[in-house]
N, CA, C and O atoms as a printed pandas DataFrame, in Angstrom:
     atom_number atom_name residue_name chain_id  residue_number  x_coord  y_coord  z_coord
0              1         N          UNK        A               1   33.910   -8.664  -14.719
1              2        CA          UNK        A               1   33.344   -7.363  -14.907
2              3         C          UNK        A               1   31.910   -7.382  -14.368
3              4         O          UNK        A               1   31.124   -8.153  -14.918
4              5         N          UNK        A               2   31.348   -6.383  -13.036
5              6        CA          UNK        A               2   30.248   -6.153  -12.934
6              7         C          UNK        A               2   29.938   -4.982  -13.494
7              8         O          UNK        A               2   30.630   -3.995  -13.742
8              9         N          UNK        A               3   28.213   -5.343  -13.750
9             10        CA          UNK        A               3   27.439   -4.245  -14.176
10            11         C          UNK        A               3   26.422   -4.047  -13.428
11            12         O          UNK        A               3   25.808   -5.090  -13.206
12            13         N          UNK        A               4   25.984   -3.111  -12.936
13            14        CA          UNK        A               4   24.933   -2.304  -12.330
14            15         C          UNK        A               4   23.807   -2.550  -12.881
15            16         O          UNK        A               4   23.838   -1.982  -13.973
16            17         N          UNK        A               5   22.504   -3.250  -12.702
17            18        CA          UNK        A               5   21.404   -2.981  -13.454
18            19         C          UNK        A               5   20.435   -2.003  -12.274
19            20         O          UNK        A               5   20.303   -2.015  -11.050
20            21         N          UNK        A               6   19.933   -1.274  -13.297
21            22        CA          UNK        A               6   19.005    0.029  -12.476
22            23         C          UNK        A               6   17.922    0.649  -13.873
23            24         O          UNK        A               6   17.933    0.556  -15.100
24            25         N          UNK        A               7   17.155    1.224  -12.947
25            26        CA          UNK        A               7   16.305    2.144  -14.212
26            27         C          UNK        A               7   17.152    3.176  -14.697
27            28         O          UNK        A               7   18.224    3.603  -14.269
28            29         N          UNK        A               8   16.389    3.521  -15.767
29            30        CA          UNK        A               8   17.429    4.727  -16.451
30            31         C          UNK        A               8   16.224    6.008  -16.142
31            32         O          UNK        A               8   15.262    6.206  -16.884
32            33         N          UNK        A               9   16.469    6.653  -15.119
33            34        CA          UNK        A               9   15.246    7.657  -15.103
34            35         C          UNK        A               9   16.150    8.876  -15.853
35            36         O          UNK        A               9   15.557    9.954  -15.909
36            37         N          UNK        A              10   16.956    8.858  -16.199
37            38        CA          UNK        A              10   16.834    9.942  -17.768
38            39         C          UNK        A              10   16.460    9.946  -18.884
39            40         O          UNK        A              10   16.777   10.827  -19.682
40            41         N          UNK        A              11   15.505    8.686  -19.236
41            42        CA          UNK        A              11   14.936    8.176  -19.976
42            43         C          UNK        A              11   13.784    8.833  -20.410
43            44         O          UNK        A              11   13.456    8.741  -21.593
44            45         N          UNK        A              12   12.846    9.756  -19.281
45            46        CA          UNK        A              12   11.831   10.240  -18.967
46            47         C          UNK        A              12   12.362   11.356  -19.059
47            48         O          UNK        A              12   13.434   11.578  -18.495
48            49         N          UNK        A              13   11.741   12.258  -19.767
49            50        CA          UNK        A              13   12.206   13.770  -19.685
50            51         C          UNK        A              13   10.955   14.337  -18.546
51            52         O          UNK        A              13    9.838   13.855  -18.360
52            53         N          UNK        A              14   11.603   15.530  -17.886
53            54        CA          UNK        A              14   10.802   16.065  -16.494
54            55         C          UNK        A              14   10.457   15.036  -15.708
55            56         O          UNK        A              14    9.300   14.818  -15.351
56            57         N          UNK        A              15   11.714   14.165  -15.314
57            58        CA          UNK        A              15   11.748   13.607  -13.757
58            59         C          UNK        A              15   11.466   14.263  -12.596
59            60         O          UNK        A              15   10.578   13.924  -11.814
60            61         N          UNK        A              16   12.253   15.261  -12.452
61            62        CA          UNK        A              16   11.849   16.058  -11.047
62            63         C          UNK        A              16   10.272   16.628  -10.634
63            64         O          UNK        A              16    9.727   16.608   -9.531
64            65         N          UNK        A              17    9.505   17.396  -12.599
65            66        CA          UNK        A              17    8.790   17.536  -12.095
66            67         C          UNK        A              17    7.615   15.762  -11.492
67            68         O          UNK        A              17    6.906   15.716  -10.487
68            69         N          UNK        A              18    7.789   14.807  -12.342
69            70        CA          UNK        A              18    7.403   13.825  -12.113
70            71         C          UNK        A              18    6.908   13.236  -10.833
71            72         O          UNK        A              18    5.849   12.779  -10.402
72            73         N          UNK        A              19    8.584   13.517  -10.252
73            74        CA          UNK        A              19    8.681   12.859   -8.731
74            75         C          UNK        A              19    7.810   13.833   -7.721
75            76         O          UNK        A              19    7.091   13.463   -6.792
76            77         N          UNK        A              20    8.113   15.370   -8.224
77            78        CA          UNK        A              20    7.046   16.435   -7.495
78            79         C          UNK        A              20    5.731   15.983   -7.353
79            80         O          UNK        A              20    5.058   16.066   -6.326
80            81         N          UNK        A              21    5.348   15.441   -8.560
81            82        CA          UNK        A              21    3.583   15.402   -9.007
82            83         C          UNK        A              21    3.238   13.664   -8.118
83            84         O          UNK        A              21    2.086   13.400   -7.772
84            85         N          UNK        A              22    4.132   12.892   -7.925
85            86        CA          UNK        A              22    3.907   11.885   -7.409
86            87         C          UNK        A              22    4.066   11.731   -5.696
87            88         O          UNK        A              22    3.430   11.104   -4.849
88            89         N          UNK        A              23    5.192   12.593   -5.656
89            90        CA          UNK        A              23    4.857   12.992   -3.813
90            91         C          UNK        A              23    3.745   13.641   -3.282
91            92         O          UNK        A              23    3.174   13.471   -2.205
92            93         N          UNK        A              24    3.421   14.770   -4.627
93            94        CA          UNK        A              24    2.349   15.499   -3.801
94            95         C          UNK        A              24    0.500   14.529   -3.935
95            96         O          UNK        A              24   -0.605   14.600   -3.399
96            97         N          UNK        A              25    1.201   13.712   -5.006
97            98        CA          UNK        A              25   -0.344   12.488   -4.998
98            99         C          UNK        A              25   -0.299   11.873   -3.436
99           100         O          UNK        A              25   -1.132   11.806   -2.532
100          101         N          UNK        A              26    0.890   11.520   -3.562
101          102        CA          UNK        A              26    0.920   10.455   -2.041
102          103         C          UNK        A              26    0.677   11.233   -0.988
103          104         O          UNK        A              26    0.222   10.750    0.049
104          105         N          UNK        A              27    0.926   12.429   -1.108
105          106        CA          UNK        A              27    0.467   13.451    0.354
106          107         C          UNK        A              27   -0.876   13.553    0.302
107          108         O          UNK        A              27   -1.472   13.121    1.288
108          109         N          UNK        A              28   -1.570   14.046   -0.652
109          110        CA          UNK        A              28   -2.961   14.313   -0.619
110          111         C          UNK        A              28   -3.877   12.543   -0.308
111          112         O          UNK        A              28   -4.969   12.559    0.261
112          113         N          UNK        A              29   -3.426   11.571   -0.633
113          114        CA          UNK        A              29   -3.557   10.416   -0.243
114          115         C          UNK        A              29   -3.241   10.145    1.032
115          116         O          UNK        A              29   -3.935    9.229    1.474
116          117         N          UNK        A              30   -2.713   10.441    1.554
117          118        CA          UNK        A              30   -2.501   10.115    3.239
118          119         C          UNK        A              30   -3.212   11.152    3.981
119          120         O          UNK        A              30   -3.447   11.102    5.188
120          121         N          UNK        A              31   -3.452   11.843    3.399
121          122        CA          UNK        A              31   -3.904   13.468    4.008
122          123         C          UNK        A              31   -5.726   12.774    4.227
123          124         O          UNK        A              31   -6.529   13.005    5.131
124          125         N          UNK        A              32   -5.852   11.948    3.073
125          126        CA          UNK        A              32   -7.424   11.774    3.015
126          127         C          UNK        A              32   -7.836   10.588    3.884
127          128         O          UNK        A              32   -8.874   10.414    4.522
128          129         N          UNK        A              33   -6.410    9.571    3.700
129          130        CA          UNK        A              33   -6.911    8.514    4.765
130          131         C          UNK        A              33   -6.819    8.609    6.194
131          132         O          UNK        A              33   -7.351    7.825    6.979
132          133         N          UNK        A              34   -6.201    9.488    6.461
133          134        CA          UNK        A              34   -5.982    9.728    7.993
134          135         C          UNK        A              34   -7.421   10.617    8.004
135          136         O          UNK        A              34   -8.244   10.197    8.817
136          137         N          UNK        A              35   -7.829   11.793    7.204
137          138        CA          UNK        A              35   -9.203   12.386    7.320
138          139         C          UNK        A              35  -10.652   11.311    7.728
139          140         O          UNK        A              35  -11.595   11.431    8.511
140          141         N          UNK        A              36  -10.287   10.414    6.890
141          142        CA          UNK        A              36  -11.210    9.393    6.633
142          143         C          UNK        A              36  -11.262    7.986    7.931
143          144         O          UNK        A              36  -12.182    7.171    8.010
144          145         N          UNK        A              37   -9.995    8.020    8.855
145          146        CA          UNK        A              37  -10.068    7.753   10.007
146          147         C          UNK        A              37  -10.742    8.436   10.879
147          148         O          UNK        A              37  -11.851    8.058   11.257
148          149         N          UNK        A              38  -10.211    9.452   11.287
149          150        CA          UNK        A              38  -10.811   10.281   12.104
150          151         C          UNK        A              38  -12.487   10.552   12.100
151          152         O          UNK        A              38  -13.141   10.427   13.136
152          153         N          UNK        A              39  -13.082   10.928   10.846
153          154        CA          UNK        A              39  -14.225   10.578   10.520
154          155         C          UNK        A              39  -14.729    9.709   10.815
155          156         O          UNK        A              39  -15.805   10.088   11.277
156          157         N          UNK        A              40  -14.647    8.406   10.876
157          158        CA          UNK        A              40  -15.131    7.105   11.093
158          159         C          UNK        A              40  -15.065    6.842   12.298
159          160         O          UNK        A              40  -15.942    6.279   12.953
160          161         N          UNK        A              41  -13.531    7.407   12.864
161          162        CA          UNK        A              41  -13.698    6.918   14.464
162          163         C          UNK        A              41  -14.763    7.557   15.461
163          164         O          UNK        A              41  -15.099    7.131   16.565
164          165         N          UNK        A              42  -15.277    8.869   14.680
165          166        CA          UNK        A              42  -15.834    9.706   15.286
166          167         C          UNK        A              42  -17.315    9.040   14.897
167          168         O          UNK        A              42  -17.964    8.876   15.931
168          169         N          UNK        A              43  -17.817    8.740   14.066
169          170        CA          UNK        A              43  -18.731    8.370   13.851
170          171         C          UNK        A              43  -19.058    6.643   14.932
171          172         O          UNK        A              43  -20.056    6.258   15.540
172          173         N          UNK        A              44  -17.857    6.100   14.754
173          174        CA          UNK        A              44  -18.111    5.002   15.199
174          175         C          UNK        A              44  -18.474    5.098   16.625
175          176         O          UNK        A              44  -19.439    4.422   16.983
176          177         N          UNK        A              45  -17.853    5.838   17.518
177          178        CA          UNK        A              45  -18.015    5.940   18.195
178          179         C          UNK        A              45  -19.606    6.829   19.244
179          180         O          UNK        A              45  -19.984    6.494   20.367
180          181         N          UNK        A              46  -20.103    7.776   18.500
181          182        CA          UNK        A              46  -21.124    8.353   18.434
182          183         C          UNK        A              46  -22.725    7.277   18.449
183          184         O          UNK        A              46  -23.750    7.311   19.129
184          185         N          UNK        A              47  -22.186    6.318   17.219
185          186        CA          UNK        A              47  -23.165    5.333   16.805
186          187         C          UNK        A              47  -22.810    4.427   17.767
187          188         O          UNK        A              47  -23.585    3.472   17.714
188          189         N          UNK        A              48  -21.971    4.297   18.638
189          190        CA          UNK        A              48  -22.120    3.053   19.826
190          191         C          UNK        A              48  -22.397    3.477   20.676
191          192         O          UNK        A              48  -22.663    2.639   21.538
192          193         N          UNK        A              49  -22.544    4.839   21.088
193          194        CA          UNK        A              49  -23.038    5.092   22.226
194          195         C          UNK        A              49  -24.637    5.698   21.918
195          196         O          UNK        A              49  -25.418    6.105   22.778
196          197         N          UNK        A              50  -24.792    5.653   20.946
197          198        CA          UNK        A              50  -26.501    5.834   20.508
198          199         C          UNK        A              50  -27.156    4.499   20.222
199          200         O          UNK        A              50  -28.327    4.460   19.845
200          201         N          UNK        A              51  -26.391    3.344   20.402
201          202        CA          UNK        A              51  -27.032    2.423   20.200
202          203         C          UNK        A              51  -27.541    1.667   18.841
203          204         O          UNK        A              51  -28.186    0.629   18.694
204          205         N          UNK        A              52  -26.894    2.775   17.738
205          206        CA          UNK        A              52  -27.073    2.153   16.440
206          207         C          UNK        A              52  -26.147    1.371   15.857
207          208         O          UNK        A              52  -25.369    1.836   15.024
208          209         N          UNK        A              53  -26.129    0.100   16.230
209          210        CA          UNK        A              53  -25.422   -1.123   16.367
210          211         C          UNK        A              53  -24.814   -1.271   14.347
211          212         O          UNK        A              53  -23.747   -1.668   13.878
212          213         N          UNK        A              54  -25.961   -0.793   13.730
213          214        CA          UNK        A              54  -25.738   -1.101   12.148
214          215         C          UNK        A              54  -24.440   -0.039   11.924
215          216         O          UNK        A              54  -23.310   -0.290   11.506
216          217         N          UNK        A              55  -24.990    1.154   12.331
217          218        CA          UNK        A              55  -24.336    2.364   11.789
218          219         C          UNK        A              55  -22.432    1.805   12.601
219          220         O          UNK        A              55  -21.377    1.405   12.107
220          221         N          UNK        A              56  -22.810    2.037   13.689
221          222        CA          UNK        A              56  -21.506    1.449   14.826
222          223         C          UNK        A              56  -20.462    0.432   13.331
223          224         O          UNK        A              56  -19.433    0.694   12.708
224          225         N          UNK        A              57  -21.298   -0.557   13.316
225          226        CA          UNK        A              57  -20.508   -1.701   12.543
226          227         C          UNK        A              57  -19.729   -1.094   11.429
227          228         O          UNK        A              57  -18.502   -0.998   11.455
228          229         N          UNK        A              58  -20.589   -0.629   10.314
229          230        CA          UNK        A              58  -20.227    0.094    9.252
230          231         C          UNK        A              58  -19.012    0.973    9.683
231          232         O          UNK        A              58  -17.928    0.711    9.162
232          233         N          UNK        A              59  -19.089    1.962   10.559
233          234        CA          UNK        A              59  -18.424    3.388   10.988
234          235         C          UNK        A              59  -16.798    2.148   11.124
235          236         O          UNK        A              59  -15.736    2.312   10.522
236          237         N          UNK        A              60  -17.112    1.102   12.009
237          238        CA          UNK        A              60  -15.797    0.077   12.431
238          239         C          UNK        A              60  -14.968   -0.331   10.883
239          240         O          UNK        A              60  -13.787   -0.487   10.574
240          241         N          UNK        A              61  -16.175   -0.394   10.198
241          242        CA          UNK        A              61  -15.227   -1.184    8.485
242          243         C          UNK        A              61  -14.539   -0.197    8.238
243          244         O          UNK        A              61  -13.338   -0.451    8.155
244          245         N          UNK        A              62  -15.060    1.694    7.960
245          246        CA          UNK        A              62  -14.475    2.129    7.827
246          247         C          UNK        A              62  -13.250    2.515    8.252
247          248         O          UNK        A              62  -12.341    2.930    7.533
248          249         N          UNK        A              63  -13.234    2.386    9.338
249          250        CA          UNK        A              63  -11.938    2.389   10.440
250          251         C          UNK        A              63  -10.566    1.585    9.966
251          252         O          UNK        A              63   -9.373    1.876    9.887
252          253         N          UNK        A              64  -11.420    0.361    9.680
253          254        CA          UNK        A              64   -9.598   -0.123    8.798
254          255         C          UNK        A              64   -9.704   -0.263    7.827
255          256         O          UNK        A              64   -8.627   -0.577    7.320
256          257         N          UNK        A              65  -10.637   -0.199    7.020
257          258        CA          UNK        A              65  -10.082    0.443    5.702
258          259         C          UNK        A              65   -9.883    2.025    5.465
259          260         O          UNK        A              65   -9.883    2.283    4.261
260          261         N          UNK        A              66   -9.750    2.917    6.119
261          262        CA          UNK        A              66   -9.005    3.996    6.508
262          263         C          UNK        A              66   -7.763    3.586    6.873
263          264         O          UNK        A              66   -6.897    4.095    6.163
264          265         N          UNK        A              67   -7.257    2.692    7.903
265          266        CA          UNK        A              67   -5.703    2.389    8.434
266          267         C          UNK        A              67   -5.378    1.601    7.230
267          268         O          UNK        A              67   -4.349    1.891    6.620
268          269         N          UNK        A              68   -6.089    0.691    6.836
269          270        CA          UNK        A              68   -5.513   -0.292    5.225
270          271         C          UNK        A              68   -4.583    0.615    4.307
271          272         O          UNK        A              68   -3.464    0.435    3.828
272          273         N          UNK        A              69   -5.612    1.792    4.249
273          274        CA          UNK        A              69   -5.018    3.068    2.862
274          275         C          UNK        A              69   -4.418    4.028    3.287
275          276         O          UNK        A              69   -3.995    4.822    2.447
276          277         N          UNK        A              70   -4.181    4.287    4.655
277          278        CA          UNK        A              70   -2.917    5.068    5.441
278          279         C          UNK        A              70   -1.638    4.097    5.441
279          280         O          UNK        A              70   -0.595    4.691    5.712
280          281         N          UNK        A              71   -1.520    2.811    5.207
281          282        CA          UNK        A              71   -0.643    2.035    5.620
282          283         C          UNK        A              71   -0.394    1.859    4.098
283          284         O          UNK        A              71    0.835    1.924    4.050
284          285         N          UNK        A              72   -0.819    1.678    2.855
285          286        CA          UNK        A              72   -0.764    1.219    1.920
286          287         C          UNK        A              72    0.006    2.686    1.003
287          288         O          UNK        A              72    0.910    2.593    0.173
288          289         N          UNK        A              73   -0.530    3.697    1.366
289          290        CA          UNK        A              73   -0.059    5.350    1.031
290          291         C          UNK        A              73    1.023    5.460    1.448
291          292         O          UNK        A              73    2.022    5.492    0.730
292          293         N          UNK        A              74    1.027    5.545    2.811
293          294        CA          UNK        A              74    3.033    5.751    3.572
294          295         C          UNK        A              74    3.661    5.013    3.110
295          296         O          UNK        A              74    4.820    5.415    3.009
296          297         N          UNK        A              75    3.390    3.403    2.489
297          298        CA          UNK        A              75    4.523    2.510    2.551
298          299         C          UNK        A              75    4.718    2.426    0.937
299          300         O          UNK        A              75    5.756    2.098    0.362
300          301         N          UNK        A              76    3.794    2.704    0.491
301          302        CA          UNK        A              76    3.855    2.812   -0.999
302          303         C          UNK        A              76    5.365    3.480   -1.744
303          304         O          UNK        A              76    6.036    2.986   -2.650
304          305         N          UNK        A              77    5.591    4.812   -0.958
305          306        CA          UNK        A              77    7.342    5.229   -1.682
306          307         C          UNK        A              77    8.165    4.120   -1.062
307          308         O          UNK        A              77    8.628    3.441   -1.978
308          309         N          UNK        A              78    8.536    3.659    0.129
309          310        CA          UNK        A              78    9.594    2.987    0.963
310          311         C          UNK        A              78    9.526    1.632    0.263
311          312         O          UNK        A              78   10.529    1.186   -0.294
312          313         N          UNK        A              79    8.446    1.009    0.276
313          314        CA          UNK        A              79    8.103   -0.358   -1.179
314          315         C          UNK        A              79    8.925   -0.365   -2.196
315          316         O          UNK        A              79    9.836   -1.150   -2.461
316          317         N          UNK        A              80    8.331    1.083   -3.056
317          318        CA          UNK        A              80    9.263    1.507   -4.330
318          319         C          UNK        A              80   10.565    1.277   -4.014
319          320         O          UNK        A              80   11.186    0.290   -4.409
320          321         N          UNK        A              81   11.136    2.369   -3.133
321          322        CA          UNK        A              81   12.719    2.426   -2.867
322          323         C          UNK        A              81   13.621    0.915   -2.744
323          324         O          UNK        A              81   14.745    0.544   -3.080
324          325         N          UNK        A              82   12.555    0.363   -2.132
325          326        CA          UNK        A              82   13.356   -1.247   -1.504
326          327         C          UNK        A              82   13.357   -1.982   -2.600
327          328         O          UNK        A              82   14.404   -2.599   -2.796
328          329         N          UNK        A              83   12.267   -2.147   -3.602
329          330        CA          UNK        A              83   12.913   -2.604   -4.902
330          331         C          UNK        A              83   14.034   -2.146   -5.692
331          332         O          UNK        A              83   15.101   -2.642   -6.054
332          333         N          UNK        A              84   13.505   -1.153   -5.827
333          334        CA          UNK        A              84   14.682   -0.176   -6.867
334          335         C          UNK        A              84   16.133   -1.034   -6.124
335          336         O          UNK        A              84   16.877   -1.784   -6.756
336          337         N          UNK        A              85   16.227   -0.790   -5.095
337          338        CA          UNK        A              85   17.437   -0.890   -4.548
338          339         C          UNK        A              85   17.597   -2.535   -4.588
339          340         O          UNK        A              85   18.751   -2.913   -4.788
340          341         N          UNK        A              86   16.872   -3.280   -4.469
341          342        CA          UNK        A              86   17.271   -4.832   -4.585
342          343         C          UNK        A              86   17.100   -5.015   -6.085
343          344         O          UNK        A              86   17.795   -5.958   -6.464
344          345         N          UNK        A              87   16.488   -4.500   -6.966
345          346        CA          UNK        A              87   16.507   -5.132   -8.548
346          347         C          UNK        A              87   18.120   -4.673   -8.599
347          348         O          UNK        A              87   18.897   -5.494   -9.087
348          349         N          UNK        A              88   18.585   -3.573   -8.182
349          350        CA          UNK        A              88   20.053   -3.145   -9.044
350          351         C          UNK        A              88   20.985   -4.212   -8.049
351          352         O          UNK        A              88   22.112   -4.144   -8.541
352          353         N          UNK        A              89   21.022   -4.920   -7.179
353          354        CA          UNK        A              89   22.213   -5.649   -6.111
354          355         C          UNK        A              89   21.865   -6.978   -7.078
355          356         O          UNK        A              89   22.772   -7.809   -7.037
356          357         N          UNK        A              90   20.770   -7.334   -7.911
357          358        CA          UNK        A              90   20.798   -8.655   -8.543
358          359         C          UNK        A              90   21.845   -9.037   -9.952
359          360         O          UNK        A              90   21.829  -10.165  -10.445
């Protein structure tokens, strides 16, 4: 006899709205790190061609830690999913 192990998300009353309130976190989260690229690249770039080598550097950190938290935001549901789905095949 197999058994299925999985979460019990009826466990939680207002799942749907749940999952609503947690997609629309992760949107406004990707929404800010991609903002927060663009910003930086723009800056970075401005500050290297003005010659402000400090500002330049800084504007560059921001740059991947902008892609760090665009990459960490998108992959954050697909993460979730791939567990969910390997805890229940164990």
């Amino acid at each position: 006899m197999t058994q299925t192990v999985g979460p019990d998300f009826d466990a939680v009353t207002a799942t749907d709205q749940l999952s609503h309130i947690i997609g629309a976190l992760l949107t406004i989260g990707l929404i800010t790190a991609v903002g927060m690229l663009i910003v930086c690249a723009i800056t970075w770039a401005i500050a290297s061609s003005a010659g402000a080598w400090h500002s330049a550097s800084r504007a560059k950190a921001g740059v991947l830690v902008a892609v760090g938290g665009a990459v960490l935001t998108g992959g954050a549901l697909a993460w979730t999913n791939w567990l969910l789905h390997t805890g229940s095949t164990l």
